[in-house]
Structure formats: structure tokens, C-alpha cells
N, C-alpha and C positions, 0 to 999 in steps of 0.2 A: 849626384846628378849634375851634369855640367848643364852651366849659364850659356843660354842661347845670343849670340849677339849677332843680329840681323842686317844694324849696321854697319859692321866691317864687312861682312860679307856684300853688302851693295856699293860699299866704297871699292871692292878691287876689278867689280866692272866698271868704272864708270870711266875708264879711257877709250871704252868700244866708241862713246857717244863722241869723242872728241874725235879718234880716229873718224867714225862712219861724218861729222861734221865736217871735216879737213877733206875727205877724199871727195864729196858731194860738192864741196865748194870749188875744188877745184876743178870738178868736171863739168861742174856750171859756166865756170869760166873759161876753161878750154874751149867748149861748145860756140861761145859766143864767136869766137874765132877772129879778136878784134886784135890781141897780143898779148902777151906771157902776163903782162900786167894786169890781166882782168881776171887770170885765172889765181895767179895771186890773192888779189881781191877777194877772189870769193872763195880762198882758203881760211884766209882772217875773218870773212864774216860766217864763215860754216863754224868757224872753232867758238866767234862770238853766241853764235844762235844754239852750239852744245852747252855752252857754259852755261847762259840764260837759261834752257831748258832743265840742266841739272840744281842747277842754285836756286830757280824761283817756281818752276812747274813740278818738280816732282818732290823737294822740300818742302812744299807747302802740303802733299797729299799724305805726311806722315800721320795728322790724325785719326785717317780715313781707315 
């Protein structure tokens, strides 16, 4: 019988969250429509808000 390992199989999604971070940030900042600089902005802070959500909100619900 093979060993089930649940978490590699969660590890090889976890770029969607960076992707869906990066594209949302940027289109936040596009929006704003103040200059490429904002949209920037809020590409690095979408990637920062996937990161945190991967490393501290969804690692902590492993014992769940």
C-alpha cells in the first residue's frame, strides 16, 4: 500500500496563490490610475499578502 503524502501534493499548488496575489495586486494598482508605480506596488504587496497567507494562515490550520 503506498504512503499518502498530502503535503507535497499542497506544496505544488501553492504558486496559484502567488500568481492570483501578483495579478490582483497589480490590477489594484492599475485601477488607481495614478502611474505604473502604483501598480507595481501593489504587485509586491499582493505577492507579500500570498506569502503571509501561505506561511501563517493556512500552516497554522494543519492540526485542524
Amino acid at each position: 500500500m503506498a504512503h499518502h503524502h498530502p503535503e507535497s501534493e499542497d506544496r505544488q499548488y501553492d504558486y496559484l496563490y502567488y500568481v492570483i496575489g501578483l495579478v490582483s495586486g497589480l490590477f489594484t494598482g492599475g485601477i488607481l490610475d495614478v502611474g505604473i508605480i502604483y501598480a507595481l506596488v501593489g504587485g509586491v504587496l499582493g505577492l507579500l499578502t500570498a506569502a503571509f497567507y501561505l506561511n501563517v494562515l493556512v500552516k497554522g490550520r494543519e492540526g485542524a
